[in-house]
C-alpha positions in Angstrom: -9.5 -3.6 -3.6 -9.2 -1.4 -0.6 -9.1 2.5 -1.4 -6.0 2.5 0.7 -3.9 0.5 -2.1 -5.3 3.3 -5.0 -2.7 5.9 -6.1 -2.5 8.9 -8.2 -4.2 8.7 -11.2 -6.7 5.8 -10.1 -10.3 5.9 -11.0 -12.6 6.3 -8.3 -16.4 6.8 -7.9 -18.3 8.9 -5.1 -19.9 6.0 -2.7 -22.7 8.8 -1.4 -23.7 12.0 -2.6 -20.8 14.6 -1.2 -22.0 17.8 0.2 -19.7 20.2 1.1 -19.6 20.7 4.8 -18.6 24.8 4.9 -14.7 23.7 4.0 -14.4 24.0 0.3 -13.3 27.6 -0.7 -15.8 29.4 -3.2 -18.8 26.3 -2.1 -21.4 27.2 0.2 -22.2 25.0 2.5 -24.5 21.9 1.9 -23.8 22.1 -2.0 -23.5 18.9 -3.5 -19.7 18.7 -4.5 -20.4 15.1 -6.4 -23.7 12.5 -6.6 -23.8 8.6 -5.9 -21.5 6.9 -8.2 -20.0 9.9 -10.3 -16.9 8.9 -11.5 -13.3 10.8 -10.6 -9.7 10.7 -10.5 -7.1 10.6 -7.6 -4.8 13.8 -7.9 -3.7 13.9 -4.5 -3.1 11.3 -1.7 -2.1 12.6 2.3 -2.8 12.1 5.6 -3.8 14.3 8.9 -1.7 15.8 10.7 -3.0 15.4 14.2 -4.1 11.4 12.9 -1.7 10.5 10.7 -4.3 6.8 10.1 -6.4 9.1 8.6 -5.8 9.0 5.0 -7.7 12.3 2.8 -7.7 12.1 -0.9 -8.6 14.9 -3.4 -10.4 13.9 -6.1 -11.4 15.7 -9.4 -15.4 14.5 -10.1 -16.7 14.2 -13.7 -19.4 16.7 -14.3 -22.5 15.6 -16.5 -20.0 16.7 -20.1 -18.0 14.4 -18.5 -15.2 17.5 -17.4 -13.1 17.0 -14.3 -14.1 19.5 -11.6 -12.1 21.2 -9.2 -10.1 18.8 -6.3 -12.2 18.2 -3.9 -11.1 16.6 -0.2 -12.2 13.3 0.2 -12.5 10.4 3.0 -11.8 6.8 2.3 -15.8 6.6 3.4 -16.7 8.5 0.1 -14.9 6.7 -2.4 -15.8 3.3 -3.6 -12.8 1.6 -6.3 -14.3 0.7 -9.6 -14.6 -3.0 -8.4 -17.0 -2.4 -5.9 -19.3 -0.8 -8.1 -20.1 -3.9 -10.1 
């Protein structure tokens, strides 16, 4: 399945560790934001302004009680679908 197909609400996991890069408000930067294969949820689905072929998801990230984070701005890059995790 291609990230590109997923929609609101679909199950995603984190492809690479994420590490915030100095954008996410109240993160400093080079704090991991989610690890390798932590599970999360679509909540959000847009595009770039200036590139509007660049698709940015948010994501909400399971923490290790299994609570959804905050949103955090993803590329397709650093999701993988649940498919191509098996």
């Amino acid at each position: 399945m291609n990230i590109e197909d997923l929609d609101l609400g679909d199950v995603v996991y984190a492809a690479h560790t994420i590490v915030d890069d100095g954008s996410m408000p109240e993160s400093e930067e080079g704090e991991v934001l989610a690890e390798e294969g932590t599970r999360g949820v679509i909540v959000m689905k847009g595009y770039v302004e200036e590139d509007p072929g660049r698709s940015v998801f948010l994501v909400r990230f399971e923490d290790k009680e299994l609570n959804l984070g905050r949103p955090i701005g993803c590329w397709i890059e650093d999701l993988m679908a649940p498919e191509m995790t098996a």
